[in-house]
C-alpha positions as CSV (number, residue, x, y, z in Angstrom):
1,X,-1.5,5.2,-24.1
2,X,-3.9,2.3,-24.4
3,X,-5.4,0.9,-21.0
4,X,-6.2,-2.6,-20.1
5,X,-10.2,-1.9,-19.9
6,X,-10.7,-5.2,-17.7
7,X,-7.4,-4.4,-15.1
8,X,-9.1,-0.5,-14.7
9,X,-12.7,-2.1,-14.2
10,X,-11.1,-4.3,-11.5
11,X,-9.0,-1.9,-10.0
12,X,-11.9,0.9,-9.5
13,X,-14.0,-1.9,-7.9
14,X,-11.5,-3.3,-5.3
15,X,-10.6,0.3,-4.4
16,X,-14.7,1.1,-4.4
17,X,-15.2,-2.3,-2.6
18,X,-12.7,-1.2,0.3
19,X,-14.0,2.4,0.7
20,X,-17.1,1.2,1.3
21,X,-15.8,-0.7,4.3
22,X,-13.3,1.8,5.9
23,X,-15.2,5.2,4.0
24,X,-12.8,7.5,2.0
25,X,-10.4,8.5,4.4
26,X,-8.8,11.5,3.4
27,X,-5.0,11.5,4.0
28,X,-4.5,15.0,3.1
29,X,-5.9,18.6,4.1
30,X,-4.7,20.7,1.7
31,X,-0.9,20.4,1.6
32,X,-1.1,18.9,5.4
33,X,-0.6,15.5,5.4
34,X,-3.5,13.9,7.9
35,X,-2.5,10.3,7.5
36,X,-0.3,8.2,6.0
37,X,-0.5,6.5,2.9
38,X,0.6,3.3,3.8
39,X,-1.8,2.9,6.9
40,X,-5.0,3.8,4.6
41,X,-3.7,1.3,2.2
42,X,-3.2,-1.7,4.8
43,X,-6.7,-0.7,6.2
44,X,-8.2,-1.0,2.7
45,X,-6.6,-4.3,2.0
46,X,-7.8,-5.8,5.1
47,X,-11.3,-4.9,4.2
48,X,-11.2,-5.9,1.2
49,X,-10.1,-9.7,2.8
50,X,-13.2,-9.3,5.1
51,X,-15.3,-8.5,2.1
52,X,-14.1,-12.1,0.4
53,X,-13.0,-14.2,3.3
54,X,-9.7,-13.9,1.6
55,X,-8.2,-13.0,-1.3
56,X,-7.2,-14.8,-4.6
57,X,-4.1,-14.4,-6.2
58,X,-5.6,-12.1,-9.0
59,X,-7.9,-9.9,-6.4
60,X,-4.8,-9.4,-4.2
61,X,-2.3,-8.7,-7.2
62,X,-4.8,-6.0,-8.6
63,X,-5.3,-3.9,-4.9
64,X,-1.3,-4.1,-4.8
65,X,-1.2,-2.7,-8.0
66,X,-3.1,-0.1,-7.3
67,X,-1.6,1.2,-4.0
68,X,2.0,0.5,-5.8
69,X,1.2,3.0,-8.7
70,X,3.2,1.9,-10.7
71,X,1.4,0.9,-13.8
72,X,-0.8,3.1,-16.2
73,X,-4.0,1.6,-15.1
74,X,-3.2,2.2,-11.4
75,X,-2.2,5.8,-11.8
76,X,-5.4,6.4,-14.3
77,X,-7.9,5.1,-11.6
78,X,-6.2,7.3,-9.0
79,X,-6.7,10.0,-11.2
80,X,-10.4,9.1,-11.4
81,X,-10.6,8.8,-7.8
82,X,-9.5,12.1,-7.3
83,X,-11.5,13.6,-9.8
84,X,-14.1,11.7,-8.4
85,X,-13.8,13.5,-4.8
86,X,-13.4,16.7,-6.4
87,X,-16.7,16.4,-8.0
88,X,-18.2,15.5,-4.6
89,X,-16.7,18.5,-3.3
90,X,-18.2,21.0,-5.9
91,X,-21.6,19.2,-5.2
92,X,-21.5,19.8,-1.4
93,X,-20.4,23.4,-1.9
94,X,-23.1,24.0,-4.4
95,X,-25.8,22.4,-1.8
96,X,-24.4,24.4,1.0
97,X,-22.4,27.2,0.0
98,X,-19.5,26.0,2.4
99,X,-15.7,26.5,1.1
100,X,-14.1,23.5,0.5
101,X,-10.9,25.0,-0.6
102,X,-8.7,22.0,1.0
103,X,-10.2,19.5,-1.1
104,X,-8.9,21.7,-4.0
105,X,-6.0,23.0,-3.2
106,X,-3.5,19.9,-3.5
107,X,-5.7,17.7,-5.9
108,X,-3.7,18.8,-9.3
109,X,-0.7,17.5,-8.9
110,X,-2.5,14.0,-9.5
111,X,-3.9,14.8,-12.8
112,X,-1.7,13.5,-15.9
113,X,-4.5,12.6,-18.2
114,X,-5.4,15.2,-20.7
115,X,-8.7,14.9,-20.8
116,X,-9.0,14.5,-16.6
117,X,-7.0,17.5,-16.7
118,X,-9.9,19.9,-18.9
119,X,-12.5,17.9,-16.5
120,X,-10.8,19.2,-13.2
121,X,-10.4,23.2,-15.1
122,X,-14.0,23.1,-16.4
123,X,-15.1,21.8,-12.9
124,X,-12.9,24.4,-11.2
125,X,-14.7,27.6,-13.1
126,X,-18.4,26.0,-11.6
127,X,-17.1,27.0,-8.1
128,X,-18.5,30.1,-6.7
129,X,-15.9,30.1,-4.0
């Protein structure tokens, strides 16, 4: 499927932009469920208002899209935010020789694109856990 380029661009940065504020809360530890969704997503939004001073109608509509997931953009860039952690994690076990082993363990199930897919299986055969 084709992507809107632009929406993605936007999307990643917002999401960025409010993980910077609030870090990258993770809301699950392997198949435990840490925190919900919803409150991660509220806290994001809010930082992302401080960020601006408020939000215009094109900012806002673009975080909502992403927490809906309802599009192909939004589900691509949480694909690539996932894979993005994951490649975090192999870098801190690499450094340290810790298991990470939650981090990996429920991550899959967000991976639809093909080529995210072979990225997440060739990452996968560089751990030495």
């Amino acid at each position: 499927p084709t992507l809107n380029s632009e929406k993605v661009l936007k999307m990643v940065l917002m999401h960025d932009l409010g993980e910077s504020i609030i870090g990258d809360i993770v809301t699950e530890d392997g198949n435990h469920t840490l925190l919900q969704q919803s409150v991660k997503d509220n806290q994001e939004i809010e930082a992302v208002k401080m960020l601006f001073n408020n939000l215009d109608e094109m900012t806002s509509s673009i975080i909502i899209e992403y927490i809906e997931q309802k599009t192909q953009e939004s589900k691509f860039v949480k694909e690539l935010d996932k894979l993005e952690m994951i490649i975090q994690a192999l870098e801190y076990e690499m450094e340290t020789g810790k298991n990470l082993n939650s981090f990996w363990e429920n991550v899959e199930k967000y991976f639809k694109t093909p080529e995210i897919i072979d990225t997440f299986k060739k990452l996968k055969t560089l751990r030495k856990n």
